[in-house]
C-alpha positions as CSV (number, residue, x, y, z in Angstrom):
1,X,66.9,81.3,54.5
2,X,70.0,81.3,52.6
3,X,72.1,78.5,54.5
4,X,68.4,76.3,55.1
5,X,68.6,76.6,50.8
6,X,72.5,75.7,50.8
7,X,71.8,72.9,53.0
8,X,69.0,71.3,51.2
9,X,70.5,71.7,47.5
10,X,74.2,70.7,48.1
11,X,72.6,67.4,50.0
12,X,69.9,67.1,47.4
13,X,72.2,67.0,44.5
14,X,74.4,64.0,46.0
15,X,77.4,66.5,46.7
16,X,80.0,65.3,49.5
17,X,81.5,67.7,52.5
18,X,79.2,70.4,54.0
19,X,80.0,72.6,51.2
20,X,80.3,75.8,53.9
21,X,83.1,77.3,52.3
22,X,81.5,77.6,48.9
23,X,78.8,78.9,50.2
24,X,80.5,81.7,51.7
25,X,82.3,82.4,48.3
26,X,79.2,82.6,46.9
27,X,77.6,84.6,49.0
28,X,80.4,87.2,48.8
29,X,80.5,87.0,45.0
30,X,76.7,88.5,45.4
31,X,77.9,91.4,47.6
32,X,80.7,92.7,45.1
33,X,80.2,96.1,44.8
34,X,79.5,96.8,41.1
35,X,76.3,94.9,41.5
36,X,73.1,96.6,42.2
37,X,70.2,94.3,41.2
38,X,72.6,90.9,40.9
39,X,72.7,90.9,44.6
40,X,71.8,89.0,47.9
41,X,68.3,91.1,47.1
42,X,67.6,89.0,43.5
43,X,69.1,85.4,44.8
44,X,67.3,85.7,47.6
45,X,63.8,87.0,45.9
46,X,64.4,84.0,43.5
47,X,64.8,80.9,46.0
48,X,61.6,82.3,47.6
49,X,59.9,82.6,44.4
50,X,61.4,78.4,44.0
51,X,60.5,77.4,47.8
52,X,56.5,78.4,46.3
53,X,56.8,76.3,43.6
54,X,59.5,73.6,44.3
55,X,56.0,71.3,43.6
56,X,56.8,72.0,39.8
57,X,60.1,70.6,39.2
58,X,61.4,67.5,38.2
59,X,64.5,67.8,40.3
60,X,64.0,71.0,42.6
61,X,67.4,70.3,44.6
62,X,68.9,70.9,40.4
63,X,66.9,74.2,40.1
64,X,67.8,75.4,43.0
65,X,71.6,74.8,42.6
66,X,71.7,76.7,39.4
67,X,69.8,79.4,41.0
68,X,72.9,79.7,43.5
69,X,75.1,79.8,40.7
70,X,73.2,81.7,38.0
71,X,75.0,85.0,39.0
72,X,77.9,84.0,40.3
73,X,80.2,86.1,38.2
74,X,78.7,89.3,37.0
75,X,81.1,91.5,34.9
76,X,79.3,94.8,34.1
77,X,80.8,95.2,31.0
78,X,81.0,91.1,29.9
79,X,79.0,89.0,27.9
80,X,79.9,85.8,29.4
81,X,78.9,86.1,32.6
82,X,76.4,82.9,32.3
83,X,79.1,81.2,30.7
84,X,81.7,81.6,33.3
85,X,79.2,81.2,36.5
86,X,78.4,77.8,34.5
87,X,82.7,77.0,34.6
88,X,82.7,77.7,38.2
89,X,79.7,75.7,39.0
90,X,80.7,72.7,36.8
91,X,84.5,72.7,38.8
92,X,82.9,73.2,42.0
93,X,80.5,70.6,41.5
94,X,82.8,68.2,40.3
95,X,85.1,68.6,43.7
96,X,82.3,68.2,45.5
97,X,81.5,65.0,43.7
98,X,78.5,65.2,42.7
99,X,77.3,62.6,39.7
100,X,78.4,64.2,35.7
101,X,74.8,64.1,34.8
102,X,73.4,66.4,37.4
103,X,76.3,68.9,36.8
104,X,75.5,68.8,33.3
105,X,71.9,69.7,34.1
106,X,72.9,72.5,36.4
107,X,75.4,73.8,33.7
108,X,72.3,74.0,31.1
109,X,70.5,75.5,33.5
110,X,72.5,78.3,34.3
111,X,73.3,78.6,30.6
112,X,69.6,78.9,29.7
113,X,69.4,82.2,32.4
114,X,71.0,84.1,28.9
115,X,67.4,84.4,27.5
116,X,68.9,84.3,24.0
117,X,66.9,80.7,23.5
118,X,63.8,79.5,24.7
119,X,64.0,77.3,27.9
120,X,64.4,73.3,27.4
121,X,62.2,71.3,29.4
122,X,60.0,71.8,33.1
123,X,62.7,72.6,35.2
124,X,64.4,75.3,32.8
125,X,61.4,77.0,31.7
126,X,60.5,77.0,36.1
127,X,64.4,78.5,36.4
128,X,64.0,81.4,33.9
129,X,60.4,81.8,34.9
130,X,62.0,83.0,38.2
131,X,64.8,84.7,37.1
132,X,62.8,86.8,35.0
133,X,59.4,86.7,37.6
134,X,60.7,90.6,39.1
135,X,59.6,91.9,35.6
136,X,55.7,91.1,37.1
137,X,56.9,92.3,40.4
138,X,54.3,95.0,41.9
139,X,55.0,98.9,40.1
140,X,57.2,99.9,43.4
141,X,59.4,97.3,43.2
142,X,60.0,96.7,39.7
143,X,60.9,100.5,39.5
144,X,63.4,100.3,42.1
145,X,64.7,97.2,39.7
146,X,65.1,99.4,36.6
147,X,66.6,102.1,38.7
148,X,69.3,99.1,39.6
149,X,69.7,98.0,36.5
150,X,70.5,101.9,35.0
151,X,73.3,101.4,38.3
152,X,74.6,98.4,37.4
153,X,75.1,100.5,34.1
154,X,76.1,103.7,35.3
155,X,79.1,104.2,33.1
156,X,76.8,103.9,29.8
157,X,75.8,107.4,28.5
158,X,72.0,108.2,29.1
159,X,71.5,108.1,25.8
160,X,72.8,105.2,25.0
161,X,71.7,103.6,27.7
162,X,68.2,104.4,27.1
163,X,68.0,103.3,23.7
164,X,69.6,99.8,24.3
165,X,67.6,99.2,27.5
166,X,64.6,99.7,25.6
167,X,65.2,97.7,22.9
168,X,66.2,94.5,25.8
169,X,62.8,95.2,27.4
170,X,60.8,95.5,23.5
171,X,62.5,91.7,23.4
172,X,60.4,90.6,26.3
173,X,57.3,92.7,25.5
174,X,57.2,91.5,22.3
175,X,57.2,87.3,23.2
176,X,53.9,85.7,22.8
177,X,54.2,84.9,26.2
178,X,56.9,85.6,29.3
179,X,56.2,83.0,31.7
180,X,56.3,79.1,30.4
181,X,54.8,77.5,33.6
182,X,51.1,77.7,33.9
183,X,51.4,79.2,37.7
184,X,53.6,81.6,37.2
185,X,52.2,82.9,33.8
186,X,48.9,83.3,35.8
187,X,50.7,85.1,38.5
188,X,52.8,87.5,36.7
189,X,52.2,87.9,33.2
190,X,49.9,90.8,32.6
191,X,52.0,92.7,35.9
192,X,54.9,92.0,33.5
193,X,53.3,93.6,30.6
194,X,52.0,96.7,32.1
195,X,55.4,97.1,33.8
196,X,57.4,96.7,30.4
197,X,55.2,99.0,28.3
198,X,55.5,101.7,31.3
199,X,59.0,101.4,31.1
200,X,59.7,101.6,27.6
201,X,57.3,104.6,27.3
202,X,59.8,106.2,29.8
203,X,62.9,105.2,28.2
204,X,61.8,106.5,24.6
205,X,60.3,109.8,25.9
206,X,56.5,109.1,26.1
207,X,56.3,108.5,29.4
């Protein structure tokens, strides 16, 4: 599934060369061993998530590339992780010659997976719909996500940890809505809602 994506989205967005051995960096970027959720496991969930909904987007191949790049570099204890994974996808791009205004569009989109600003335009608001669509996954599996992220995190005190954990999840609870695209709000946004009050009842102590 992972090279078929590769193949379509590096040919889709005009770039030259088979673009193998980026793919391989990339790949192994995913499998560093201080990620626990950023893995093979989300990128993979999230191009699925795309191939059911590539319908949606104004330029799918776009999407798709940023979703490659999204997590590229994932620094447990950064705060410019988007930032950077945008650098190294606007350089690699750019090698690979592929036209300024579609790099520029991939950059935003990578930039817009921060969550700190609401999503500009279709393909955005279908990008971040999917990063964020594992909040409405089924109870099992969004567990095992929080228990990732607390991983990811392991060198937070508990305390500490679950105080600012809670607050990130209050964020999303609190948003008039989660999901920007009709389909996938219908899909996932009461899931989402019953999986972040759960979890914040747990992290403050009610739960």
């Amino acid at each position: 599934m992972l090279t078929s994506s590769w193949n379509r989205c590096w040919s889709g967005i005009e770039a030259q060369g088979d673009g193998v051995a980026l793919m391989h960096r990339l790949v192994s970027a995913y499998q560093e061993p201080q990620r626990k959720y950023h893995t093979l496991q989300h990128l993979s969930e999230c191009l699925m998530l795309l191939s059911q909904h590539r319908g949606l987007a104004v330029e799918p191949d776009e999407v798709e590339m940023a979703l490659w790049f999204h997590d590229a570099i994932y620094d447990v204890m950064a705060h410019d992780n988007e930032a950077r994974s945008a650098e190294w996808a606007a350089r690699a791009l750019s090698d690979a010659g592929v036209p300024a205004a579609r790099i520029e569009r991939v950059v935003q989109h990578i930039l817009a997976t921060r969550h700190s600003v609401l999503p500009e335009g279709r393909d955005q608001e279908l990008l971040v719909d999917i990063d964020l669509a594992i909040l409405g996954a089924e109870r099992l599996r969004f567990q095992a996500f929080e228990r990732q992220v607390r991983e990811e995190y392991a060198w937070v005190p508990e305390p500490l940890f679950r105080q600012k954990r809670a607050e990130v999840l209050e964020g999303f609870l609190g948003r008039p809505q989660l999901y920007r695209t009709p389909a996938l709000r219908e899909a996932l946004e009461a899931q989402a809602r019953v999986n972040l009050a759960g979890a914040i009842a747990v992290l403050r102590g009610a739960g």
